[in-house]
C-alpha positions in Angstrom: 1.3 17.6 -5.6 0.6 18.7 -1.8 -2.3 20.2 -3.4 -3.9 16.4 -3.8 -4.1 16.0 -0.4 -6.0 19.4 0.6 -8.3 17.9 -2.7 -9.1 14.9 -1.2 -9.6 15.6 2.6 -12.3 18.1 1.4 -13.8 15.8 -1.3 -13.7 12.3 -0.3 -16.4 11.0 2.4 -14.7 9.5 4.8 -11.4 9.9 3.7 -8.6 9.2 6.3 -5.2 9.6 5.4 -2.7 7.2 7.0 1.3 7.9 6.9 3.9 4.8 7.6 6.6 6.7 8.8 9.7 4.2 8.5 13.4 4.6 7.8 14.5 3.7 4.4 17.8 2.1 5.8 15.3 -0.1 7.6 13.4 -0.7 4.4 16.1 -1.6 2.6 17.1 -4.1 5.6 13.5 -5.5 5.9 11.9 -5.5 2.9 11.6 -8.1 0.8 11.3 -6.1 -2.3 14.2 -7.0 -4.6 14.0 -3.1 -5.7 16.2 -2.3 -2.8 18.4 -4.9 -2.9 19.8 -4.2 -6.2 22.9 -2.3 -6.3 22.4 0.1 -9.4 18.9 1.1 -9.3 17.5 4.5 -10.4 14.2 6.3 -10.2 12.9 4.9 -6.8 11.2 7.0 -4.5 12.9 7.1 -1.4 16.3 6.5 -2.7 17.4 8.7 -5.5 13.6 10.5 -5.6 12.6 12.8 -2.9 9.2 11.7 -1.1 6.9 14.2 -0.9 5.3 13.4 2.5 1.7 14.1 4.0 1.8 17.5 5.6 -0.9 16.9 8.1 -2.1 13.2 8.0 -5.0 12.1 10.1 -3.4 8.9 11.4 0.7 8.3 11.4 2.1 5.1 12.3 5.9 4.4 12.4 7.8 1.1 11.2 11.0 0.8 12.9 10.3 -3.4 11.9 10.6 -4.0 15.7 7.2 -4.8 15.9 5.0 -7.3 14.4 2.8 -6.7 11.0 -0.1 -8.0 13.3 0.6 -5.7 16.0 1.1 -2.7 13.9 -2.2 -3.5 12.0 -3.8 -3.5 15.3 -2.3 -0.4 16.3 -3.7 0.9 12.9 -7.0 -0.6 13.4 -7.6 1.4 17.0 -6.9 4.7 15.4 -9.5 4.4 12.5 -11.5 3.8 14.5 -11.1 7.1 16.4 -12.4 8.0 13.4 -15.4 6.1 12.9 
């Protein structure tokens, strides 16, 4: 699968890849996804599936949920348009 993203940095126009880095203890705390709030779930990435993460993404932003979705879209926002 890490061979998608080699694929699509050298193939896509444009393309920007963008990693949210958050905890999944803080996802499970936050989220309002009823998927982590169920006790006896099974085949969810993150929990009982390893995530395969982004070796070298262009843009990383972490979630620690201490910060506003308006303020972390504006962080997000600034960074693209580094790119731009």
């Amino acid at each position: 699968m890490k061979t998608i993203y080699v694929v699509n940095k050298k193939n896509i126009e444009n393309y920007i890849e963008i990693f949210v880095k958050s905890p999944i203890i803080e996802v499970k705390k936050f989220s309002n996804k009823q998927i982590y709030k169920q006790k006896y779930i099974q085949n969810v990435v993150g929990l009982d599936i390893k995530p395969e993460f982004p070796q070298s993404p262009h843009i990383t932003i972490k979630n620690n949920f201490d910060k506003s979705i308006n303020t972390l879209a504006k962080e997000l926002i600034k960074k693209i348009d580094q790119f731009i």
